[in-house]
C-alpha positions, 0 to 999 in steps of 0.5 A: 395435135398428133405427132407427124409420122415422117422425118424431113431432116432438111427443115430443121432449121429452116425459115418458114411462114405460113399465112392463118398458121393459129387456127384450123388447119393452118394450127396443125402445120404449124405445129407440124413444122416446129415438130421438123425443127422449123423456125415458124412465123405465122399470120392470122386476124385472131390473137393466137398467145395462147396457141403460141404458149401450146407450141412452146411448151409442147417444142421448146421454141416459140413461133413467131406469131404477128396479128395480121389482115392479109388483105392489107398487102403491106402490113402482110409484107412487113409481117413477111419482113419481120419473120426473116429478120428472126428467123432468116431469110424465108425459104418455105412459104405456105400460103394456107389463108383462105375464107370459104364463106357461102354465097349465092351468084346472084347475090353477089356485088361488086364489093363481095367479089373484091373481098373474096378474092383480096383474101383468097387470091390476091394475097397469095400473090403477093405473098409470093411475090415477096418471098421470092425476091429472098429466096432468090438470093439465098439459092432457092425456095419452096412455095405451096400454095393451098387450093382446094378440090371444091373447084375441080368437083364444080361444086356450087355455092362459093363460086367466088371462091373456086374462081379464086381455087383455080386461079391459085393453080394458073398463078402457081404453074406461072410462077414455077416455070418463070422462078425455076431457073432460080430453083424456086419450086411452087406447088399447089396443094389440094385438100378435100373434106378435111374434119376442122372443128369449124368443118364440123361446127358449120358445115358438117351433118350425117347426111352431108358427110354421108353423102361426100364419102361416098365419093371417096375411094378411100373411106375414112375421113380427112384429118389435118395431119393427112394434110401437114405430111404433104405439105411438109413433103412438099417444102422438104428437098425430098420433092426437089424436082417438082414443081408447077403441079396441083397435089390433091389429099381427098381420099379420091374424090378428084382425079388429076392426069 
């Protein structure tokens, strides 16, 4: 974990929940909001004790950790419910919870089409769904919903998962402008290649990643904290007016525009 290299005063303090927020890249923001004075509460299917006891040691504060399937909307709802009975009212939620598992068109039935999307649209959804009846009596929120760049490059190979990529994006330019009035602001953020351990266990060769690099303007590779600095712009008031947009962090793979 490195530390963040912005200030964004207006989270400390602030009640966030972030789905997957113990492994991955999910890992580095929640370390990234807990390093802003964040009260953190996170989701995710694996045991995270001890991740949680390297947060509250590194912050002084420990993150509100429950064991949690997204696909089981109510147990994620009361998940939700819990961490606003700790931490108050959630007004920063970051949908980052996603599985990229390989598959091919062909192969795929009806019950992995279901699956798919129950984890990497539909829990999104209603995610979203049950933050914002908070944030709406509280004066506001912040959503960022993650997405990816795998179906603006119409890659092959999860395409149950672009198909759910792209949906993120219409469900949250909807959300934007129906809950705007109530000055919730919803946000997609794009990632590219970023270099997880699991990145690198699974999928991640020379010649892949010589390949992908090739492809970026900029010619480093992606590290997670490229990523907590957007999101923490994009839950901070320093992005107040905007909404309804599709961040993208790949080092120009993508163009948007």
């Amino acid at each position: 974990m490195t530390e963040p290299m912005a200030t964004f005063h207006d989270l400390s303090g602030k009640s966030v929940f972030i789905t997957g927020g113990g492994a991955g890249i999910g890992a580095f923001l929640t370390d990234g909001f807990m390093a802003q004075g964040a009260k953190v509460g996170f989701v995710g299917r694996s045991d995270a004790t001890a991740f949680c006891d390297e947060m509250e040691a590194k912050h002084g504060v420990r993150p509100l950790f429950i064991q949690c399937d997204i696909t089981d909307i109510e147990a994620l709802k009361a998940a939700m419910d819990k961490c606003a009975e700790a931490h108050g009212t959630i007004t920063a939620l970051v949908n980052n919870a996603a599985n990229d598992k390989r598959h091919d068109t062909l192969d795929v039935d009806e019950e992995f089409w279901d699956w798919s999307q129950s984890i990497n649209l539909k829990a999104y959804f209603f995610a979203c769904q049950h933050a914002i009846a908070g944030m709406k009596s509280v004066g506001g929120g912040a959503i960022i919903n993650f997405t990816s760049i795998s179906y603006m490059m119409g890659n092959t190979g999860y395409p149950a998962y672009t198909t759910a990529n792209s949906g993120i994006n219409g469900m949250t330019r909807s959300l934007a402008r129906e809950f705007g009035a109530d000055r919730i602001r919803v946000n997609a953020l794009a990632p590219g290649w970023v270099l997880t351990d699991k990145q690198k266990e699974m999928w991640v060769t020379p010649e892949a990643l010589e390949e992908h690099m090739k492809r970026q303007c900029l010619q480093d590779t992606l590290d997670p904290q490229d990523v907590v600095g957007a999101t923490l712009f994009l839950a901070s008031d320093t992005s107040k007016m905007m909404t309804g947009q599709a961040m993208v962090v790949d080092g120009g793979v993508v163009v948007t525009g």
